[in-house]
C-alpha positions, 0 to 999 in steps of 0.5 A: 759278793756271795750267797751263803744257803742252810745246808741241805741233804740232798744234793744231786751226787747222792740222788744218784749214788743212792739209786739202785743202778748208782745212775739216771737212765737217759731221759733223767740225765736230759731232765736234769742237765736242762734243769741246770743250764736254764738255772745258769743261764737265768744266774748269768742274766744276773751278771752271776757266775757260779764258780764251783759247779760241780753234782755235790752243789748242785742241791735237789728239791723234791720234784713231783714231775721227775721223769721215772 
């Protein structure tokens, strides 16, 4: 089994890579990374493993509550 998605043009590598400093400062990275672990919890209580996790898939839509 496997999804296959339209392609995006924002995905999380090239959020960060085109900000000022090229990184997230510390509340921005544990908004994220807790983003990422209830999305792959929610996938594993699916019986879904994502088997390429890596910043370039992981695919970014705008987020009015990004922590600044």
């Amino acid at each position: 089994f496997y999804l296959v998605m339209e392609k995006l043009h924002s995905d999380m590598l090239e959020m960060i890579l085109t900000r000022p400093a090229k990184r997230l400062n510390e509340r921005q990275t544990k908004f994220l990374i807790y983003q990422i672990l209830v999305a792959l919890r929610y996938l594993h209580s699916k019986s879904i493993v994502h088997c390429d996790l890596k910043p370039e898939n992981v695919l970014l839509a705008k987020c009015e509550d990004f922590p600044q």
